[in-house]
OpenMM code with the backbone's topology and positions (N, CA, C; nanometers):
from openmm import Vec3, app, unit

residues = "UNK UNK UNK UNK UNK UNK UNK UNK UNK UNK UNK UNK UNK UNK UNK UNK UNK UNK UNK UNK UNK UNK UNK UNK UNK UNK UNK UNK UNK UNK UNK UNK UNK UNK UNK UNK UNK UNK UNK UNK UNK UNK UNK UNK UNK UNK UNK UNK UNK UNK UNK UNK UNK UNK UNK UNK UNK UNK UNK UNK UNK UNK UNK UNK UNK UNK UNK UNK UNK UNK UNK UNK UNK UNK UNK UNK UNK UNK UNK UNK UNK UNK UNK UNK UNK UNK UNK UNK UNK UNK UNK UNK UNK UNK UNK UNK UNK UNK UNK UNK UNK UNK UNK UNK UNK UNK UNK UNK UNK UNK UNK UNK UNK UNK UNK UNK UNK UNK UNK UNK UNK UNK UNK UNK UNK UNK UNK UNK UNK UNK UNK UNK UNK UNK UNK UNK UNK UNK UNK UNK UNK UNK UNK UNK UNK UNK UNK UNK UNK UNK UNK UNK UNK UNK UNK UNK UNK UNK UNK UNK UNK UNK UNK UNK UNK UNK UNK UNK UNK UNK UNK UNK UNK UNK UNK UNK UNK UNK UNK UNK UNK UNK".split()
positions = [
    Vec3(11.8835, -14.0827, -10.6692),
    Vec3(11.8777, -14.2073, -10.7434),
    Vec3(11.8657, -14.3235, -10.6457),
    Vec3(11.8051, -14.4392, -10.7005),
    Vec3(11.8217, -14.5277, -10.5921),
    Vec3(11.8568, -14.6411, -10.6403),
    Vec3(11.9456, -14.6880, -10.4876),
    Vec3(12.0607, -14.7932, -10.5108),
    Vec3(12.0224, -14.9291, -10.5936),
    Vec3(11.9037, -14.9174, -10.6170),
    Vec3(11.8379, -15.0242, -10.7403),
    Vec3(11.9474, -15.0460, -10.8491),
    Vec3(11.9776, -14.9138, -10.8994),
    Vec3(11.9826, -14.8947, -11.0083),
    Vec3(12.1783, -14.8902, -11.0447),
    Vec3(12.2384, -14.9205, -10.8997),
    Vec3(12.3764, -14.9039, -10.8992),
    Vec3(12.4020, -15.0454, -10.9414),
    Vec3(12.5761, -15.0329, -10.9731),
    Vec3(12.6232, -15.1683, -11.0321),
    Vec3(12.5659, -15.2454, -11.0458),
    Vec3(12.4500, -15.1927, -11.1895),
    Vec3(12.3972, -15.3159, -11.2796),
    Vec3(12.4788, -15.3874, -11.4287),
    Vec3(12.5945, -15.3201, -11.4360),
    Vec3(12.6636, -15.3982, -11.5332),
    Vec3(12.7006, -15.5287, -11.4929),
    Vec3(12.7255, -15.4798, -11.3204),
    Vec3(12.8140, -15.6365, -11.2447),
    Vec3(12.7043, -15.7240, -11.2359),
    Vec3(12.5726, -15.7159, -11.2704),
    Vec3(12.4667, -15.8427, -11.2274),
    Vec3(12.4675, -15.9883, -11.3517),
    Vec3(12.4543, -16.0765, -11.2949),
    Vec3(12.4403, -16.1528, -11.4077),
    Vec3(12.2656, -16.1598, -11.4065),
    Vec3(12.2478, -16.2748, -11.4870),
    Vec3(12.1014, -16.2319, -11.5177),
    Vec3(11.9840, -16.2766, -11.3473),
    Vec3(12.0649, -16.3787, -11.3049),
    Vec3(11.9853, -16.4574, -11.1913),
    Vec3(12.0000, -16.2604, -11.0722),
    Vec3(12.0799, -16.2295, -11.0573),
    Vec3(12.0981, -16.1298, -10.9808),
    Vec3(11.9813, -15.9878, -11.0104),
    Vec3(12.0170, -15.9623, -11.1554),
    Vec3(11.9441, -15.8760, -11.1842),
    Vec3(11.7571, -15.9332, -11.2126),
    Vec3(11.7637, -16.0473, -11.2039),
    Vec3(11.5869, -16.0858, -11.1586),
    Vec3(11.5430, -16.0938, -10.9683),
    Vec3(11.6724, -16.1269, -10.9646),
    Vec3(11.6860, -16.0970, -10.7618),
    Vec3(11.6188, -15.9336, -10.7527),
    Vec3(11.7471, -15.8489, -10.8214),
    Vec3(11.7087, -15.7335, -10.7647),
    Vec3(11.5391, -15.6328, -10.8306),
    Vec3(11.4906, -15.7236, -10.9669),
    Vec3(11.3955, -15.6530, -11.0161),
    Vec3(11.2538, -15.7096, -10.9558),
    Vec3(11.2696, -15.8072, -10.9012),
    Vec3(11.2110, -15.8749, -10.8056),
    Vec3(11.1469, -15.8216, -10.6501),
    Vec3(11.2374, -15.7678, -10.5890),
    Vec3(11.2704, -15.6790, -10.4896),
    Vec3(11.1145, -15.5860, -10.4497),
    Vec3(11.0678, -15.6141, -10.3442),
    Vec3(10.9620, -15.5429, -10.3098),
    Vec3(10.9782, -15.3921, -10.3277),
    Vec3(11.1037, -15.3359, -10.3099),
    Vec3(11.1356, -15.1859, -10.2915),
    Vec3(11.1546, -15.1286, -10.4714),
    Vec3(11.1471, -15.2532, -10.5117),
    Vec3(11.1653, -15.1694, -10.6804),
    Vec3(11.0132, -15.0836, -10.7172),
    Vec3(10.9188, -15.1280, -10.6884),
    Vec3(10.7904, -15.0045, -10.7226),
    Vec3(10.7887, -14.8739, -10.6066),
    Vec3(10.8855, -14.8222, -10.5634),
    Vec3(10.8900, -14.7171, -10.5031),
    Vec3(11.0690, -14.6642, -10.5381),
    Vec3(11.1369, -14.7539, -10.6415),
    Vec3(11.2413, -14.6785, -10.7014),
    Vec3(11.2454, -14.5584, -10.7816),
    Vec3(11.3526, -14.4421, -10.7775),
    Vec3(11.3454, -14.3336, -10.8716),
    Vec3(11.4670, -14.3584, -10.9620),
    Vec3(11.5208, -14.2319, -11.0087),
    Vec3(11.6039, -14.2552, -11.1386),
    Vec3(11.5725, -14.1492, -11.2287),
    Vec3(11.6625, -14.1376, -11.3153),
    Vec3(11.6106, -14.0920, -11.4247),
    Vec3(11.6287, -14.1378, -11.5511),
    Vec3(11.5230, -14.1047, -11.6628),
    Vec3(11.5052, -14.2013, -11.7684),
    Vec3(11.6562, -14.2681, -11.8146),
    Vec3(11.7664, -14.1750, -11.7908),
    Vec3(11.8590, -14.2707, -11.8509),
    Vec3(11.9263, -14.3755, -11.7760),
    Vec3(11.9019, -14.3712, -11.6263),
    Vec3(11.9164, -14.5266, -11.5505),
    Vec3(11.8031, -14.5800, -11.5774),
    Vec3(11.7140, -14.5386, -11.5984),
    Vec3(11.6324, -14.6677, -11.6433),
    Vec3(11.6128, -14.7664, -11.7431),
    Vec3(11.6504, -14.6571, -11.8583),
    Vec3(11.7080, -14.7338, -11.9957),
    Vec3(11.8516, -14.8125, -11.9748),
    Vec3(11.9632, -14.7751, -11.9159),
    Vec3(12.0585, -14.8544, -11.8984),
    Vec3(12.0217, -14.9925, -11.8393),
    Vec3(11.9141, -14.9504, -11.7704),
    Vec3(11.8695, -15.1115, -11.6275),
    Vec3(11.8027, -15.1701, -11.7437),
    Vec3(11.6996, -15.1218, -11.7901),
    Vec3(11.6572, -15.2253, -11.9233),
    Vec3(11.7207, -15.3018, -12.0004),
    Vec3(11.8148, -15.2330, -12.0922),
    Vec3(11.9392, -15.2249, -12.1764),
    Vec3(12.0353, -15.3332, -12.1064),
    Vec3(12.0695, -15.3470, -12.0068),
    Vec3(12.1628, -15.4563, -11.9260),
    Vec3(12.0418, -15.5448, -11.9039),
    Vec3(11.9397, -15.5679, -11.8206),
    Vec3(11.8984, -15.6230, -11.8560),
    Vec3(11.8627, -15.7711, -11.9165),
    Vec3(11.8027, -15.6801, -12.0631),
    Vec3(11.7638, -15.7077, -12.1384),
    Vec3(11.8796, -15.8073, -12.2411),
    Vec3(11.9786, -15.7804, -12.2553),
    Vec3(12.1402, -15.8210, -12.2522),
    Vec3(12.1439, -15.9559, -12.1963),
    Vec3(12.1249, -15.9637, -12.0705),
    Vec3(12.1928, -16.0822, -11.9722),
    Vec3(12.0789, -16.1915, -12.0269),
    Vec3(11.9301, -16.1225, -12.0539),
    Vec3(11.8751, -16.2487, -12.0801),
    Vec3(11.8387, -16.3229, -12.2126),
    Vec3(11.9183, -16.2215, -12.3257),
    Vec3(11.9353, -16.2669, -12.4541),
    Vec3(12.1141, -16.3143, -12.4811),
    Vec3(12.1712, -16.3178, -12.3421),
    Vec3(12.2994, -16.3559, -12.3673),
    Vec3(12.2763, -16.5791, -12.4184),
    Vec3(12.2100, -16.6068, -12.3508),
    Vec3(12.1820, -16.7112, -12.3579),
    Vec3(12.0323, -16.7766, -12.2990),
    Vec3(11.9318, -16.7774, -12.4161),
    Vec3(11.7896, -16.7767, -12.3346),
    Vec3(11.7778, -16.8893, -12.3379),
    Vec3(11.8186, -17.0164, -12.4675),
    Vec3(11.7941, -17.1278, -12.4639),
    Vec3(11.8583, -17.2213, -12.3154),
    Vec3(11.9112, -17.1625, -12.2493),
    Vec3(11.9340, -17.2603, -12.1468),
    Vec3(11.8795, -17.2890, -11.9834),
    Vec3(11.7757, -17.1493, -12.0084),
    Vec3(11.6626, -17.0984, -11.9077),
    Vec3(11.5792, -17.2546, -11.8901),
    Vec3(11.5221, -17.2867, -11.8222),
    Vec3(11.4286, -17.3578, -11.7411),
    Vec3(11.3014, -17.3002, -11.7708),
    Vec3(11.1664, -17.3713, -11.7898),
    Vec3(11.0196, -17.2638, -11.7598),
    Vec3(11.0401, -17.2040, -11.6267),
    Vec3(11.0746, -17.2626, -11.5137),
    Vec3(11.0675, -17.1741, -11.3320),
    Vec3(11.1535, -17.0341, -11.3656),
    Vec3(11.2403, -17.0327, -11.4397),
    Vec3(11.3386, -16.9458, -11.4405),
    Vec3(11.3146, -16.7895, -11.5298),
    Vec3(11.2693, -16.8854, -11.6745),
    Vec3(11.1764, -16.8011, -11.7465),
    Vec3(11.0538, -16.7167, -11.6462),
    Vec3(10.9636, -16.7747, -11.6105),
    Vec3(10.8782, -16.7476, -11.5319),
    Vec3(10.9368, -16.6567, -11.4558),
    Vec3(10.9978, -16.6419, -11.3803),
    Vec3(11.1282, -16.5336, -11.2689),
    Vec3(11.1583, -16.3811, -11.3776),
    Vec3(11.2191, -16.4678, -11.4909),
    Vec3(11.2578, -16.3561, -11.5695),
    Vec3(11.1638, -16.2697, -11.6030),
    Vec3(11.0460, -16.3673, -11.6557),
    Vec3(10.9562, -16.2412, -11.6434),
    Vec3(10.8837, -16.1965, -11.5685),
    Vec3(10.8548, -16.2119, -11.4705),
    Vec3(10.8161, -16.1541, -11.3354),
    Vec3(10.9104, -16.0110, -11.3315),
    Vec3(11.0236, -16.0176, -11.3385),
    Vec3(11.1484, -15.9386, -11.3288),
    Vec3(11.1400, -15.8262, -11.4305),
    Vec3(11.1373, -15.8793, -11.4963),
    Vec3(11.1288, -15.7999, -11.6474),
    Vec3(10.9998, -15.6858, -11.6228),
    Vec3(10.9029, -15.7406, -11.5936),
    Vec3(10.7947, -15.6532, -11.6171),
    Vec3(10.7956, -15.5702, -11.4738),
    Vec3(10.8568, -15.6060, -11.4125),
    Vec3(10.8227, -15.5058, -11.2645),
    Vec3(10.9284, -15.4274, -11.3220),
    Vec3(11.0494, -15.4516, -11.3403),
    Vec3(11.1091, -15.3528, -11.4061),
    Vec3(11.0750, -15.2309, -11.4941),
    Vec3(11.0131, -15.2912, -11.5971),
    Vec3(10.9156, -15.1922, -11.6770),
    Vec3(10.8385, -15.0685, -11.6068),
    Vec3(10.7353, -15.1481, -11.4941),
    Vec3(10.6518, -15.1108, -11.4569),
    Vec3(10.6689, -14.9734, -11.3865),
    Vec3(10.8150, -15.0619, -11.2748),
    Vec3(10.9060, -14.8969, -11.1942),
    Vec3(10.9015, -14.8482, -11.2722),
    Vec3(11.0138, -14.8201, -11.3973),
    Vec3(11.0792, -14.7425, -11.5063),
    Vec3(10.9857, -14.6523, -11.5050),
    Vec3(10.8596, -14.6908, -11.5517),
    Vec3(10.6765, -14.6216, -11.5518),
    Vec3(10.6622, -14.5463, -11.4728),
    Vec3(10.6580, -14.5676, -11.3657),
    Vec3(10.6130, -14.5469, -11.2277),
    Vec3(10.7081, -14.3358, -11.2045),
    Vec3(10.8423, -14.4300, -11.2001),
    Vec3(10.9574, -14.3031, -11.1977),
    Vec3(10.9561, -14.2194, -11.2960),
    Vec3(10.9216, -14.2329, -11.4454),
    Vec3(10.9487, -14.1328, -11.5609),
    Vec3(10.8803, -14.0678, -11.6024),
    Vec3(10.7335, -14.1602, -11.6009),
    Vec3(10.6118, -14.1724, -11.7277),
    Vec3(10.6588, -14.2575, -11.8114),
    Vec3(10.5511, -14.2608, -11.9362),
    Vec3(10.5785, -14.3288, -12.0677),
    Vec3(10.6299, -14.3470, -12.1420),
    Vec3(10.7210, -14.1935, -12.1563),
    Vec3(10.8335, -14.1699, -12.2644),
    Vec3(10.7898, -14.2090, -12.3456),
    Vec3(10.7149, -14.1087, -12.4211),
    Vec3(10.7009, -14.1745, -12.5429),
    Vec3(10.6460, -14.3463, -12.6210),
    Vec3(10.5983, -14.4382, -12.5372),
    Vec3(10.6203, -14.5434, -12.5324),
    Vec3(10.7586, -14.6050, -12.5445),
    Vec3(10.8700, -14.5339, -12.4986),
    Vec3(10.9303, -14.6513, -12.4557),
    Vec3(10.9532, -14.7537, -12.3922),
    Vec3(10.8961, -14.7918, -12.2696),
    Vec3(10.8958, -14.9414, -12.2030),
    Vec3(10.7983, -15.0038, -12.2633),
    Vec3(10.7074, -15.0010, -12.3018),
    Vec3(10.6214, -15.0661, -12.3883),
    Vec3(10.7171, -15.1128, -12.5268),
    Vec3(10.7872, -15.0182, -12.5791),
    Vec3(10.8604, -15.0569, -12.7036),
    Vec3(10.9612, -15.1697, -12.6378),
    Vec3(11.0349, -15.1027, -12.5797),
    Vec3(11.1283, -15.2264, -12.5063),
    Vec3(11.0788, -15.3591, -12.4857),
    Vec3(10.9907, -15.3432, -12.4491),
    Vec3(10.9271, -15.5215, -12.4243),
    Vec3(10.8762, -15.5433, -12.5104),
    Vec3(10.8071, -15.5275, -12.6251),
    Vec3(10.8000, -15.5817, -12.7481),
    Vec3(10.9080, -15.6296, -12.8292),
    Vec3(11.0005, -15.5574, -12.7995),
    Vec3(11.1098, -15.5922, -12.8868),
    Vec3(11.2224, -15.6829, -12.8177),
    Vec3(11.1851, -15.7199, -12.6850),
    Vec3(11.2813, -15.7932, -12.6516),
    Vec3(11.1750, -15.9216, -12.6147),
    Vec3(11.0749, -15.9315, -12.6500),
    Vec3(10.9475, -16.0450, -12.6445),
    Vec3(11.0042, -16.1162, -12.8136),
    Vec3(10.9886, -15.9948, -12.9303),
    Vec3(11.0575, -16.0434, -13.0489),
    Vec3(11.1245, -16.0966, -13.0885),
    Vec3(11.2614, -16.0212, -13.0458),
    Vec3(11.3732, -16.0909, -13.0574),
    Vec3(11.4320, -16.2081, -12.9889),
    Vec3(11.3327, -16.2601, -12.8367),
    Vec3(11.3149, -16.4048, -12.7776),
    Vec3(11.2748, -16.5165, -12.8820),
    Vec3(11.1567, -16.5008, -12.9723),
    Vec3(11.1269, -16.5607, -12.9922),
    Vec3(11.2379, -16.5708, -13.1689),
    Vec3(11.3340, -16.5298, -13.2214),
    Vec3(11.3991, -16.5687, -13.3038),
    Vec3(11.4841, -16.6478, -13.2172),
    Vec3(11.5529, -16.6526, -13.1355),
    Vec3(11.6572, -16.7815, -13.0545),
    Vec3(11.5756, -16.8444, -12.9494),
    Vec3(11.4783, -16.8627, -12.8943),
    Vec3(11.4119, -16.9625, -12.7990),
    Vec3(11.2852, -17.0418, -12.8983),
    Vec3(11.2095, -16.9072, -12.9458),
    Vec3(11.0825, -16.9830, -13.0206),
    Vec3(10.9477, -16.9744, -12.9711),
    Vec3(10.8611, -16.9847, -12.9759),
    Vec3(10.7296, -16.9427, -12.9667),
    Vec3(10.6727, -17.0176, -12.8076),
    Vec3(10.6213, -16.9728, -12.7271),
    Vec3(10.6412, -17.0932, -12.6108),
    Vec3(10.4861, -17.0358, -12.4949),
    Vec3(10.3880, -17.0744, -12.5281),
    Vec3(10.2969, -16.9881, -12.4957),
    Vec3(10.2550, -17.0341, -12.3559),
    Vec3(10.3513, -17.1344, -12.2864),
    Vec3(10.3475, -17.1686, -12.1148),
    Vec3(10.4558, -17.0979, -12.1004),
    Vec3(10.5064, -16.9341, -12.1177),
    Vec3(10.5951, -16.9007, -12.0870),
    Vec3(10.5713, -16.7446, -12.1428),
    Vec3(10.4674, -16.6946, -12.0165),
    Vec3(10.4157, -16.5431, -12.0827),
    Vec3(10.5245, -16.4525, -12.1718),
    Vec3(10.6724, -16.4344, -12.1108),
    Vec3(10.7235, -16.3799, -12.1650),
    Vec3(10.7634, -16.4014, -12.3372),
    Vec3(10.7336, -16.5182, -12.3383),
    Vec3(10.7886, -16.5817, -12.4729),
    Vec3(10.6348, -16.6143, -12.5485),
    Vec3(10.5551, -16.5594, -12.5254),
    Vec3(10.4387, -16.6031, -12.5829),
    Vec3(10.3940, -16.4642, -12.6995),
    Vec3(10.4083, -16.5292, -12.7874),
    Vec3(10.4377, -16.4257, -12.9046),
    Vec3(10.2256, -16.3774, -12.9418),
    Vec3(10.1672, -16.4031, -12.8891),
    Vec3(10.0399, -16.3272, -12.8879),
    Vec3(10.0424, -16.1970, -12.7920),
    Vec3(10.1405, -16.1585, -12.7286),
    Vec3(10.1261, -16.0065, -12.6183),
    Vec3(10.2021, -15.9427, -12.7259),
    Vec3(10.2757, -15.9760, -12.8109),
    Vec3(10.3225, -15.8990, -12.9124),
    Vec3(10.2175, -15.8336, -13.0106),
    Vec3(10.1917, -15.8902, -13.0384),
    Vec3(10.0580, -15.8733, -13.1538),
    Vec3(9.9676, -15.7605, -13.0398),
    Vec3(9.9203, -15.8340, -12.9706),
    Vec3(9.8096, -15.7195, -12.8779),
    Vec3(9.8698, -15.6275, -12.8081),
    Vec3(9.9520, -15.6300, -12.7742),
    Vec3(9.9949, -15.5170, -12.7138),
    Vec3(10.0156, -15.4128, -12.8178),
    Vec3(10.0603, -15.4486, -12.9261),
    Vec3(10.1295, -15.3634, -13.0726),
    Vec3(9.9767, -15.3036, -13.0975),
    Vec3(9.8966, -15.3739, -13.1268),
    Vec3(9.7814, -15.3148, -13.2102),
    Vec3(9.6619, -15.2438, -13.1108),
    Vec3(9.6959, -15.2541, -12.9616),
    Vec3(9.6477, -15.2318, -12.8896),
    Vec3(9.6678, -15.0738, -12.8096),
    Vec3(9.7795, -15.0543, -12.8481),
    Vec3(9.8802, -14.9432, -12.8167),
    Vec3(9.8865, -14.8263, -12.9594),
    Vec3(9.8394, -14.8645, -13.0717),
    Vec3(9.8715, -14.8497, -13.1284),
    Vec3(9.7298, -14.6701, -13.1570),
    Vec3(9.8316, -14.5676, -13.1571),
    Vec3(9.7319, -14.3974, -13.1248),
    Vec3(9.6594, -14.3638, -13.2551),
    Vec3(9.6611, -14.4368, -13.3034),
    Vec3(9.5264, -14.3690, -13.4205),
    Vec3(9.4679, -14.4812, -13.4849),
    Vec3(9.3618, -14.4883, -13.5561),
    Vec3(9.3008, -14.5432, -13.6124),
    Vec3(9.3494, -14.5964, -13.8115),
    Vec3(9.3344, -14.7047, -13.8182),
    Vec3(9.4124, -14.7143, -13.9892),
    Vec3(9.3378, -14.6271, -14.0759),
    Vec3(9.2433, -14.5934, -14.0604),
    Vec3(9.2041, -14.5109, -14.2088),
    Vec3(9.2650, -14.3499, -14.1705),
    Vec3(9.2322, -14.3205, -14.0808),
    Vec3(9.3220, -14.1826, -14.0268),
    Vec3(9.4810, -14.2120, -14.0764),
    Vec3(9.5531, -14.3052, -14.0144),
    Vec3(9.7115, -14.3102, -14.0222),
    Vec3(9.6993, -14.3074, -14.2053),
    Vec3(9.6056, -14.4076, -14.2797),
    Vec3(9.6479, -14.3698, -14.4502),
    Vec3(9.6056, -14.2765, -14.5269),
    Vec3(9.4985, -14.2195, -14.4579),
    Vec3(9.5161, -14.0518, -14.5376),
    Vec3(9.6100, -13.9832, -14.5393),
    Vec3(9.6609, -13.9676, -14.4043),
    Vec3(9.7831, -13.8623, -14.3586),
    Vec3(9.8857, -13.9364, -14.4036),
    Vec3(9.9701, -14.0798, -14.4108),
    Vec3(10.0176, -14.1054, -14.4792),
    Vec3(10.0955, -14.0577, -14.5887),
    Vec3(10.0292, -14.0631, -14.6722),
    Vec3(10.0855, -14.0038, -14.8454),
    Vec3(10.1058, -13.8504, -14.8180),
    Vec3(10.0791, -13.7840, -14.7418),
    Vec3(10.1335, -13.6193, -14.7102),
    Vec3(10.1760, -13.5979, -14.5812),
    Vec3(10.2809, -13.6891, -14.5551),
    Vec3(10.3325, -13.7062, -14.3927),
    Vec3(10.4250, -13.5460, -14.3801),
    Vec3(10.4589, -13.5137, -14.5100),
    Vec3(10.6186, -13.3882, -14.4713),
    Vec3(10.5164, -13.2776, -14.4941),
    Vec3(10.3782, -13.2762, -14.4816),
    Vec3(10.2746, -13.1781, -14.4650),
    Vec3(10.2422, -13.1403, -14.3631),
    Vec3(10.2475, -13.2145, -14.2641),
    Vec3(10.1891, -13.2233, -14.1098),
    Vec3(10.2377, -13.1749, -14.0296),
    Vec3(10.1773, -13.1726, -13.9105),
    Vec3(10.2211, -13.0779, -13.8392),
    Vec3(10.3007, -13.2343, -13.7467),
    Vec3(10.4604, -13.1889, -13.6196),
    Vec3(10.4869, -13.2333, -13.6011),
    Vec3(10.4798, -13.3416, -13.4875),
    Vec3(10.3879, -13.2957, -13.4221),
    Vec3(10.2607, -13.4015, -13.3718),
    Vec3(10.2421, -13.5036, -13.4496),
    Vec3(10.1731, -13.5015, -13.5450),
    Vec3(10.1273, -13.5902, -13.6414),
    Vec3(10.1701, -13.6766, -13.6650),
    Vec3(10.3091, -13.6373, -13.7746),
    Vec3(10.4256, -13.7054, -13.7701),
    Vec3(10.4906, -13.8153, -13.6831),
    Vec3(10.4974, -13.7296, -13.5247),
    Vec3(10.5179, -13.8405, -13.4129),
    Vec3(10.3989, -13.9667, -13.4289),
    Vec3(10.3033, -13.9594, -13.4309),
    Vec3(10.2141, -14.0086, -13.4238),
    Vec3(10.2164, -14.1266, -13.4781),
    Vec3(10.2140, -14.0874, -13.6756),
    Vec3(10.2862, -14.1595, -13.7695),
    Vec3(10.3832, -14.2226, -13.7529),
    Vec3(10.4544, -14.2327, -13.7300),
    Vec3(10.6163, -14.2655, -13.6476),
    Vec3(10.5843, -14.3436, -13.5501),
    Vec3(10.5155, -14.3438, -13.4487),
    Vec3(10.4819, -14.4383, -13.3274),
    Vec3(10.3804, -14.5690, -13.3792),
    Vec3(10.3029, -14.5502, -13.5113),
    Vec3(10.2326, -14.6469, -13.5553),
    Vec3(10.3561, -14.7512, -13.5908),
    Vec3(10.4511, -14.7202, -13.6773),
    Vec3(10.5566, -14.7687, -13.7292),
    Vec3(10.6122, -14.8771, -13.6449),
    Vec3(10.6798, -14.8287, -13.5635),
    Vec3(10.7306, -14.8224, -13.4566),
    Vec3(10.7086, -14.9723, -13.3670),
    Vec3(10.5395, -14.9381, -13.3068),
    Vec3(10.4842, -15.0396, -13.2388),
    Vec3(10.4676, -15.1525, -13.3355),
    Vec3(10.4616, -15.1539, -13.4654),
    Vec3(10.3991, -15.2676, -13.5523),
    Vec3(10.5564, -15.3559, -13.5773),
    Vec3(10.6817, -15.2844, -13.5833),
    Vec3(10.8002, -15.3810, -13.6210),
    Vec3(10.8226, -15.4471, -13.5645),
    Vec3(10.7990, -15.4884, -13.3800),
    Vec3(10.8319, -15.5955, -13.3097),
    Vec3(10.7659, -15.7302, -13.3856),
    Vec3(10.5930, -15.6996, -13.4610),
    Vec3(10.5259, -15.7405, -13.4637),
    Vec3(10.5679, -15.8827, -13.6065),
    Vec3(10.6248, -15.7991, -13.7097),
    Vec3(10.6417, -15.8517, -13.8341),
    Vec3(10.7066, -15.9693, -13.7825),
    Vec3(10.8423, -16.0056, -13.7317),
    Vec3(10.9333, -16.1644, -13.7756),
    Vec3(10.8131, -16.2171, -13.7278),
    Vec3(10.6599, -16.2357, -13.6332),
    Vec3(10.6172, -16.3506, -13.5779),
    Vec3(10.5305, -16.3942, -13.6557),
    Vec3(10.5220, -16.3723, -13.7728),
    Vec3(10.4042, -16.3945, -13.8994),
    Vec3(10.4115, -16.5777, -13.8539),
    Vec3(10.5203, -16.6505, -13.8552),
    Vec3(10.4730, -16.7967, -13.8580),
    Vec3(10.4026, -16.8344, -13.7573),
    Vec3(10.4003, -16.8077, -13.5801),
    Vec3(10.3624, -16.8361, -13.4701),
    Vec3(10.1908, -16.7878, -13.4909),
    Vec3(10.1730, -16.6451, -13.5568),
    Vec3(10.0827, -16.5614, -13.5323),
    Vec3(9.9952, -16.5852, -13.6538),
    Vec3(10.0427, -16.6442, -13.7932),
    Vec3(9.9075, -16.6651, -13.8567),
    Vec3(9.7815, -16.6686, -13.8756),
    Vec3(9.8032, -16.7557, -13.8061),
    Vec3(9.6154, -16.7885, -13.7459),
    Vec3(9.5451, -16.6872, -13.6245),
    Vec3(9.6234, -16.6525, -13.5620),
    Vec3(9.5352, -16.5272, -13.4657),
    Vec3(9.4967, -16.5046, -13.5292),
    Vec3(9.3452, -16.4853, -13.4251),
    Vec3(9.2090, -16.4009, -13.4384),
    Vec3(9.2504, -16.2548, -13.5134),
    Vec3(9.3378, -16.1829, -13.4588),
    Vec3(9.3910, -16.0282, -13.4881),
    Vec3(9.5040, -16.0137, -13.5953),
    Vec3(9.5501, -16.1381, -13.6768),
    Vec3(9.6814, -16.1382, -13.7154),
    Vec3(9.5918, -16.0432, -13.8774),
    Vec3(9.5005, -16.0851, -13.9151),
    Vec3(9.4235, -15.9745, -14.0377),
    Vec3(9.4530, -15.8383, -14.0114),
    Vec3(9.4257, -15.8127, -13.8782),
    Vec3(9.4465, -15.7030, -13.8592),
    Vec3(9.5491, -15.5936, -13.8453),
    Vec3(9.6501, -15.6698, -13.8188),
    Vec3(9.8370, -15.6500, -13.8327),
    Vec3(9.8319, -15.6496, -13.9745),
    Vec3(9.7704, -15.7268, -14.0987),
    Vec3(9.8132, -15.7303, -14.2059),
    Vec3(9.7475, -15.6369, -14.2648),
    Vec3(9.6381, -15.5956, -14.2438),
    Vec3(9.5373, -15.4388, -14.2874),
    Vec3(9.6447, -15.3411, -14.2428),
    Vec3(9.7264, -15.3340, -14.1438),
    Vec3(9.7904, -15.2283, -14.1193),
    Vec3(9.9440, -15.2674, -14.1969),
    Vec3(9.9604, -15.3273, -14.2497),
    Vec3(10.1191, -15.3259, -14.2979),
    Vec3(10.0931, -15.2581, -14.4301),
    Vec3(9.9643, -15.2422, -14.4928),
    Vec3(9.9425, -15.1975, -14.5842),
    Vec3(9.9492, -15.0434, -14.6038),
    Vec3(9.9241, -14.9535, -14.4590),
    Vec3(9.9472, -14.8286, -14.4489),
    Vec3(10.0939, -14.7998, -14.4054),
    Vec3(10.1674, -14.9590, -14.3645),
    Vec3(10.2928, -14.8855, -14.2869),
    Vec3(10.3992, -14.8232, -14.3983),
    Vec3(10.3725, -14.8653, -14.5369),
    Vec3(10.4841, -14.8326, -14.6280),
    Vec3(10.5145, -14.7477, -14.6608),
    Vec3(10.4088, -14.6601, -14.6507),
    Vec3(10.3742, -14.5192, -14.6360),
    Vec3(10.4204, -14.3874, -14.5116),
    Vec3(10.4303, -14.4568, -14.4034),
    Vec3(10.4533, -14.4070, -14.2963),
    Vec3(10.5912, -14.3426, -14.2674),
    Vec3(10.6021, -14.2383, -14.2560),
    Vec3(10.7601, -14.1758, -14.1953),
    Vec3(10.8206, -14.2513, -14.0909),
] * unit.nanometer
topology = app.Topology()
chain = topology.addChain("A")
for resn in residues:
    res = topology.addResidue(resn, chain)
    for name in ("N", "CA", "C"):
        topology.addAtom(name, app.Element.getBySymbol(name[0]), res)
């Protein structure tokens, strides 16, 4: 394991962007469950209080944030999309207590949307056939079904910011198959 990944409960958030920062973090290992804890803390310190961040600081955080991700990547694989899920959902849930802030990549509620629909493993007319006979399928499938789900919920609270996107039709063509979805 590497010492990246030791006493990260004790970091506050300025520390834990010090250490995700760190040239030696894209050659860190671990295994998926220090990496989810490092996310998970985290992810914590910088929803403990975001409104009192600075843009320079924001900017840091996410610099931090995403190299973080990126190791996590680097050391595990994809898991399933989880670091991808993780940062959608903590891009989301920024923008219910800070707010929509698009000089502030992390807080810029359009990587939500594209990343979601961008990521997203099958095609909508495929996901609503299979749909309506999801406990038919084989369990592949299912996952599959399940990961459409999945990637699209970060997506829903930003309907006010995201309206008008070019792609926001296209989030709404798909909410129409998600009701359906396991």
């Amino acid at each position: 394991m590497s010492a990246l990944l030791d006493g990260l409960d004790q970091l506050d958030l300025d520390a834990h962007v010090r250490r995700w920062s760190a040239g030696e973090v894209a050659r860190a290992e671990g295994t998926v469950h220090h990496w989810i804890a490092a996310a998970q803390l985290f992810a914590a310190r910088v929803q403990k209080d975001p409104a009192r961040l600075t843009v320079e600081r924001w900017q840091a955080v996410g610099t931090a944030w995403s190299a973080l991700l990126a190791a996590a990547e680097r050391a595990t694989g994809a898991q399933h999309g989880e670091w991808l899920l993780r940062d959608l959902w903590l891009r989301s849930s920024l923008f219910k207590t800070v707010g929509a802030r698009t000089d502030v990549p992390l807080l810029d509620p359009r990587t939500v949307l594209e990343r979601a629909l961008d990521a997203l493993p099958v095609d909508r007319e495929t996901a609503a056939a299979l749909a309506p006979r999801w406990r038919e399928l084989e369990r592949s499938q299912i996952l599959t079904l399940r990961m459409v789900r999945r990637l699209l919920s970060p997506v829903a609270p930003l309907r006010q910011p995201l309206a008008e996107h070019p792609r926001w039709g296209e989030f709404e063509a798909w909410q129409r198959v998600v009701a359906d979805l396991p």
